[in-house]
N, C-alpha and C positions, 0 to 999 in steps of 0.2 A: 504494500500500500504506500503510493505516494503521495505526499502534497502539493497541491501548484501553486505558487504565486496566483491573484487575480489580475487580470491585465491593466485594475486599476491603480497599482502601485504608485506611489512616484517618488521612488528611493532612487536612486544615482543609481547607474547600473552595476559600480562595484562593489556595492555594499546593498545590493536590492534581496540576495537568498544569502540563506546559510544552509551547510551541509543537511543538517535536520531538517528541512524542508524537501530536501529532494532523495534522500536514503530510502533504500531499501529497510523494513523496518520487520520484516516474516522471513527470516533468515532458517538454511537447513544448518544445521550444526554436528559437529563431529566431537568426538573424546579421544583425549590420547591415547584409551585402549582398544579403541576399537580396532579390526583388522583391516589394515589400509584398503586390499580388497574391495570389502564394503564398501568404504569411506568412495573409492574409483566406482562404482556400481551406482551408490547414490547421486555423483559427477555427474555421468552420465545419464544417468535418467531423467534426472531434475534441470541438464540443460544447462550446470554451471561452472563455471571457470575456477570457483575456488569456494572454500568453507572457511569460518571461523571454527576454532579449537576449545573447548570449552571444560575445562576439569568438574568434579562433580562436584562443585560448589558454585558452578556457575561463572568462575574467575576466566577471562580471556588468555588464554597460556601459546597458541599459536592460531595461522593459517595454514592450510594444506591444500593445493594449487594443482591446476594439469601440470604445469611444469614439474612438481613436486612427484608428482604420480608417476611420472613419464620414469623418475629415478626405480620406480615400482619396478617395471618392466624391462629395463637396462638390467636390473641385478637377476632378471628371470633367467633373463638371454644369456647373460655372459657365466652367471652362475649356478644357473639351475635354483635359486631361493625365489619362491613364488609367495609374496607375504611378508606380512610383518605388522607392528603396529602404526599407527597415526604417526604418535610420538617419534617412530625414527626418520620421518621424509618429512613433517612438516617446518616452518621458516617461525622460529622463536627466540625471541617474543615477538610478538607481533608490532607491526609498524599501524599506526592508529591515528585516526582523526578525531577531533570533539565533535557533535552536536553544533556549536554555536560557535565554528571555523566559517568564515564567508567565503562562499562557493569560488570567488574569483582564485583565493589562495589554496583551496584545494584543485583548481583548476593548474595553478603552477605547478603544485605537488607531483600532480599527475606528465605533466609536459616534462619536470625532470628528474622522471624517476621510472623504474622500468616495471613499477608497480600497476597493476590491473584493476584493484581497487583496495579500500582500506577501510577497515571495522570500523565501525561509531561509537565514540564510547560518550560518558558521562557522568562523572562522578565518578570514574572508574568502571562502571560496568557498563555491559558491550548492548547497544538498545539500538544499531542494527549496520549495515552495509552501505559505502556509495560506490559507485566502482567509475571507469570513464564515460562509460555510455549515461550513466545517473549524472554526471555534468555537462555532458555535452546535451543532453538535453534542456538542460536548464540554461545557461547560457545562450541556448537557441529560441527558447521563449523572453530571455531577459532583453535579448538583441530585438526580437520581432516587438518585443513592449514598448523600447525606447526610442526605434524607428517610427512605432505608430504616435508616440507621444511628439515626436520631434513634424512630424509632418501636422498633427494637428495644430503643433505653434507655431508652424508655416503657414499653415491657414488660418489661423486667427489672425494675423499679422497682417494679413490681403486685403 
């Protein structure tokens, strides 16, 4: 579930969203005991690039990625080990955004880093996902907002 911006904002474009407006916020999650296996089983079905890692208390301890997975299947080939847990292929701790980060600087996060997307956190606990598609959509509504706002002060001005 996302939130949109209304198109009647009139906040400056770089300071018009924050992360938490435009995350993902019904996340699949994974444990670090789980058998990575699963964890590539649940990847693929649910259609997604990456999970947060979550111990049984709920604490954010990693992400576990297709690239991540991909080390899955390297060690099948070369070594005949099929398996293993979360914990040994995922990337911890995890790299994290706040909630109330303004989309523009998660926007550079993203531009320079080779990161796909990054858990939400708040207060410390993980309250959901943005990834690049989650900004470049919003930046694409904030652009379409400012252009219609900037043409209506063109026309008023006539």
């Amino acid at each position: 579930e996302k939130k949109s911006l209304g198109a009647n904002t009139t906040r400056p474009l770089n300071h018009a969203a924050k992360v938490g407006d435009y995350m993902t916020r019904k996340l699949a999650t994974l444990t670090p005991d789980m058998e990575v296996m699963e964890a590539v089983h649940l990847l693929v079905n649910k259609r997604i690039s990456g999970a947060p890692v979550l111990d049984k208390h709920g604490n954010l301890v990693g992400v576990l990625t297709e690239k991540d997975c991909m080390q899955v299947l390297l060690k099948a080939g070369y070594h005949g080990e099929f398996g293993g847990h979360v914990s040994e292929f995922m990337h911890s701790p995890a790299v994290t955004v706040e909630a109330g980060t303004p989309i523009m600087e998660v926007a550079e996060r993203f531009a320079n880093s080779p990161y796909r997307r990054f858990p939400v956190t708040e207060e410390g606990r993980l309250v959901g996902q943005i990834s690049r598609r989650d900004v470049l959509s919003a930046l694409q509504e904030l652009a379409e907002q400012f252009t219609d706002r900037y043409h209506g002060a063109v026309r008023e001005r006539r």
